[in-house]
C-alpha positions in Angstrom: 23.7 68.7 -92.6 20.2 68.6 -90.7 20.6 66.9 -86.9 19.3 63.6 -86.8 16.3 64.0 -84.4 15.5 60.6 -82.3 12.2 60.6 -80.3 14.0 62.3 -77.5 16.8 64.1 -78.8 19.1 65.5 -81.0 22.4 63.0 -81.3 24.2 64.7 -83.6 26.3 68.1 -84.1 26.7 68.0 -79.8 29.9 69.4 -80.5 28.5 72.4 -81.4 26.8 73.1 -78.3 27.0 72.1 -74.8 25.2 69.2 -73.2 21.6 69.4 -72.3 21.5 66.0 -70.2 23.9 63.3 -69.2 23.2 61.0 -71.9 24.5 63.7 -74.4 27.2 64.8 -71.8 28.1 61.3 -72.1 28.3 61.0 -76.1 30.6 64.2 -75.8 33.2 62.7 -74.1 33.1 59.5 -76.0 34.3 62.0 -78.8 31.4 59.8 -80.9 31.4 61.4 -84.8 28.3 62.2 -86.9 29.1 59.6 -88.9 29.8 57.1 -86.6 26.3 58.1 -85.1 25.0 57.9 -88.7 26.5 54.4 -89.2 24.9 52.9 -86.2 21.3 54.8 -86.9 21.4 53.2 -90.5 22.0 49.7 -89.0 19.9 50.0 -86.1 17.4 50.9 -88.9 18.2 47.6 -90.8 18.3 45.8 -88.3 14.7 46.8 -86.6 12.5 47.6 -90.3 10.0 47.6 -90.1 9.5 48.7 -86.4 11.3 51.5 -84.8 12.2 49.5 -81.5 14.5 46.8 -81.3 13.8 43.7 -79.1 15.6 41.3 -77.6 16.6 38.8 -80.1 17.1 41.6 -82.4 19.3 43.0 -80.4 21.1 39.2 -79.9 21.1 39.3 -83.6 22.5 42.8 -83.8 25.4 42.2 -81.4 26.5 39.3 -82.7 26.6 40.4 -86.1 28.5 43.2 -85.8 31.0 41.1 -83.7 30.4 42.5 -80.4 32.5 39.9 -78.1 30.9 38.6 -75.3 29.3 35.2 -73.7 25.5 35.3 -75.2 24.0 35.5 -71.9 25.9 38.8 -71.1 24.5 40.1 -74.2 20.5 39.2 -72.7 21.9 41.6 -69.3 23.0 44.4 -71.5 19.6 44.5 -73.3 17.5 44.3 -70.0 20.5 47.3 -68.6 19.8 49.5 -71.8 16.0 48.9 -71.4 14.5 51.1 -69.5 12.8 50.3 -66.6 12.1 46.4 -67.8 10.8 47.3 -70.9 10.9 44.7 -73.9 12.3 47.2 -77.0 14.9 49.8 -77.1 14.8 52.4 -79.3 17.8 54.2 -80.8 18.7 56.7 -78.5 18.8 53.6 -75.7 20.7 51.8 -77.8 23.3 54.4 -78.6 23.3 55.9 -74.5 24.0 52.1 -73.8 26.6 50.8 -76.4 28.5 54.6 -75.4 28.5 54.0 -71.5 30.1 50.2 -72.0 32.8 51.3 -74.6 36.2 51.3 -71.9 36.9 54.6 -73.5 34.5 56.5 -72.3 35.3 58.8 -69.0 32.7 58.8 -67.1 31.6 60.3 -63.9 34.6 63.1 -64.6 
């Protein structure tokens, strides 16, 4: 299968090489699979069509639907955390880098 290529970089087949930056370093030790990668492009996709980027009350609309758990205004401070720099819209590899770095099982900072 081809890699999935984002805007920045590649997400998927990491395993088969090492990390190029921390984001990818961290998606590696989430042990993330290509097809849960795949899963969350072709929602993320679903979810933002016709745009590319995903603002915030897509992403309010996004979490909730796929039953993230959480007091709605926690969702509002992980969109402005996964945003970067203040920006309104996230695009997929944002989204992904930030729903890997809150999962508890991901080691970080190992």
């Amino acid at each position: 299968m081809r890699p999935l290529r984002t805007k920045y970089k590649i997400l998927i087949n990491l395993e088969n090489r090492p990390p190029e930056n921390y984001e990818e370093e961290m998606i590696q030790k989430a042990q993330v699979t290509e097809d849960q990668i795949l899963g969350l492009y072709k929602a993320f996709i679903e979810a933002v069509y016709p745009s590319i980027l995903m603002n915030q009350s897509c992403f309010y609309r996004f979490m909730t639907f796929h039953e993230f758990e959480c007091k709605p205004s926690r969702i509002f401070s992980y969109f402005n955390a996964f945003a970067p720099k203040g920006k309104s819209f996230l695009s997929f590899h944002e989204l992904c880098s930030g729903l890997v770095a809150i999962d508890p099982k991901t080691r970080l900072g190992e």
